[in-house]
N, C-alpha and C positions, 0 to 999 in steps of 0.2 A: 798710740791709736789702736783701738778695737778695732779685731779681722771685719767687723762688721761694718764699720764706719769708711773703711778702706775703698778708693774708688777700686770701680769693676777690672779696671788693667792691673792695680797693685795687688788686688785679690788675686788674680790669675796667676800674677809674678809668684807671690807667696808660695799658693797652692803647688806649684812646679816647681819651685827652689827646695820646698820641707817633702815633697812627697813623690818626684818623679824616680824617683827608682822605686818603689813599689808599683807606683802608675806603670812603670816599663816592665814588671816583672808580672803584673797580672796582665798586663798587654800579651807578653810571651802565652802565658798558661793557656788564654782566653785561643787565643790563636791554632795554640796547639788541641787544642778541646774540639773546637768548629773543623780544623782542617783533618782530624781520625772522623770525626762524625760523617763529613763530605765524603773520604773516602770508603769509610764504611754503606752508608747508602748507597754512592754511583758505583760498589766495587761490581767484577764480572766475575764468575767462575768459567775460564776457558777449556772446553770442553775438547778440542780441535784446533790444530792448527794447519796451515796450509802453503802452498807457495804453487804460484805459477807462472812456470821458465818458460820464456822464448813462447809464447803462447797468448791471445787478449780472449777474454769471457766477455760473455754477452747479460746485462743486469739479470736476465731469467736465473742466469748460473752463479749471479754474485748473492740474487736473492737466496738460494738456496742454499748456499754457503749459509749465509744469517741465518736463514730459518731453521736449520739442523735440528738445531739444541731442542728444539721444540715440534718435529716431524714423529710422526711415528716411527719410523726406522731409526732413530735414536731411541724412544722408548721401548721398544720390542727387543733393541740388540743391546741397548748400554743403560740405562737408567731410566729414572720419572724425569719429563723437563721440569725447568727450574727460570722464575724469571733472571734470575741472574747468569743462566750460562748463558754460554758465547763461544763464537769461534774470530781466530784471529787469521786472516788471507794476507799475504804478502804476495803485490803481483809486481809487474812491469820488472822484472828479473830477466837477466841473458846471462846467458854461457854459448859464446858462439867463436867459432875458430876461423873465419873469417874476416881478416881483419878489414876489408870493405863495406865490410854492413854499418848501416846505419846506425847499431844499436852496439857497436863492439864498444863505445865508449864506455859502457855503463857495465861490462864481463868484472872488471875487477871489485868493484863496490858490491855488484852481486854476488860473487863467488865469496867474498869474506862474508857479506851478509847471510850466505846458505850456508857456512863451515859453522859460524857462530851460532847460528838458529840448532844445527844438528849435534853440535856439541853441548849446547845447554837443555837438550831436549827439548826443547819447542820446533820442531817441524815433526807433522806426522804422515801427508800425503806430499806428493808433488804431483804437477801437472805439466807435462812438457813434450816438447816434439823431439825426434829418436837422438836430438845431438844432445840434449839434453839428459835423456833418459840414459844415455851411453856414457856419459859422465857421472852420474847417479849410481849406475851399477857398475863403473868401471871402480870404484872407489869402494866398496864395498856395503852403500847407504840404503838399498833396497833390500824388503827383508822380499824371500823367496814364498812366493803366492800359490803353489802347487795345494791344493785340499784344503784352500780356507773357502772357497766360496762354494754352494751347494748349486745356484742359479747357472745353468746350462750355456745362458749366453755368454756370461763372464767365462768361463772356462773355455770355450770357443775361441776367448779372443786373451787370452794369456798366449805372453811372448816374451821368448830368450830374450836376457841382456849375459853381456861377456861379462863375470865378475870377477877382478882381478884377487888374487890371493897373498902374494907377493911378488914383490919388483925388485929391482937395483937402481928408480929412479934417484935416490939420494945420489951413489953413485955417479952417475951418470951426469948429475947437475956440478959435481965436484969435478968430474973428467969426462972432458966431450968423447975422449974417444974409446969412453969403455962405449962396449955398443950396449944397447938398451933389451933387458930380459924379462920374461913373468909370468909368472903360473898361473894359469887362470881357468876357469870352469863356467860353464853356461846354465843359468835356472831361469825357470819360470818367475821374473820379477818384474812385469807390466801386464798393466792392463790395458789393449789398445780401444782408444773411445775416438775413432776416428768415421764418420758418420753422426755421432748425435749432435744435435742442434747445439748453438752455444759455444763454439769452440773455435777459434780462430788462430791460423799458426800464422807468426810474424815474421818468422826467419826462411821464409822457404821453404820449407820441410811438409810436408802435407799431410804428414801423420801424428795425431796426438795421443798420449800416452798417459794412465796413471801410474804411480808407484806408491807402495808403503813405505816409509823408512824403517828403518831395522831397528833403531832403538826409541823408536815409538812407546812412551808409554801410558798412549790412548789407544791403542791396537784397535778394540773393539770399537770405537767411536769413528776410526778410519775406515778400516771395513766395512760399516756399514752406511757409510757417507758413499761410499765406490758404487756397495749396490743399490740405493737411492738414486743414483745415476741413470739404472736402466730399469726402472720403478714406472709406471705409468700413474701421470697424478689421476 
């Protein structure tokens, strides 16, 4: 019997008996073709990244997170915008030593999530209240803000953190009863933005703080997102 004379279900039978692995192998191709095309259109170029500890923003602050890439104070300090840049916020983060809070559940998921973020270089700023920021710079993740910023009020409001140098905490976690030591020295590594609009602490704490991270390397994109801060729109 001719392929042509064949009823419509034996033709189908056929056609997937003699041909379904090429059928499956241009399925693959077709697949792989449409799904770089996807990612190539929706891709983002991240310009910023962010995190904010123990701290809630108000949408004014998460808009302006988004809008960065595309503000003037990106253009003036870091590049032309681009519609594809972007900034990535990582919020609802704790570090709290408290183990009564409401929020101490979520200290360990967060702390691997900010070790991972600053190891693979994706974190550039933080945003956090001083128990936070005392963990930031006890660790040695704040880069030191002394003469980056020229704006009168940022300098005003830079403040010590303790940054640790080195410890014997390995020690110490190996044998309780070495006592615990560490060298450590005080810089200029926050900004305190305690007063502007937008900024709510969760833990208590009633001071909010920025910080650079040290191995930032959007330096200039962070910078200039800090003084956008005290920018009047």
């Amino acid at each position: 019997m001719k392929r042509s004379e064949m009823p419509l279900r034996k033709r189908l039978q056929y056609i997937w008996d003699y041909y379904k692995v090429p059928m499956a192998a241009g399925a693959v191709i077709l697949y792989i073709i449409l799904y770089t095309g996807w990612r190539y259109l929706t891709r983002q170029d991240l310009v910023l990244y962010g995190a904010v500890v123990n701290v809630g923003i108000s949408e004014e602050i998460r808009e302006q997170f988004e809008e960065f890439p595309r503000s003037e104070a990106f253009a003036r300090n870091v590049s032309e915008p681009s519609a594809r840049s972007a900034v990535s916020l990582s919020e609802n983060l704790f570090l709290l030593s408290d183990a009564d809070s409401e929020y101490h559940a979520y200290v360990y998921a967060s702390r691997l999530k900010i070790l991972a973020a600053i190891e693979a270089g994706k974190l550039d700023l933080v945003i956090g209240d001083a128990q936070a920021m005392d963990a930031f710079a006890g660790q040695g993740f704040l880069l030191p803000l002394e003469g980056l910023f020229e704006e009168k009020e940022i300098q005003s409001r830079l403040r010590e953190g303790t940054v640790i140098l080195e410890d014997n905490h390995l020690d110490v976690l190996l044998d309780e009863s070495i006592p615990y030591e560490a060298v450590t020295k005080t810089e200029l590594t926050a900004i305190d933005l305690t007063g502007l609009e937008g900024f709510v602490p969760l833990a208590g704490d009633s001071r909010i703080y920025l910080g650079i991270i040290a191995n930032s390397e959007r330096r200039d994109a962070a910078l200039a997102f800090a003084e956008s801060l005290f920018q009047v729109p």
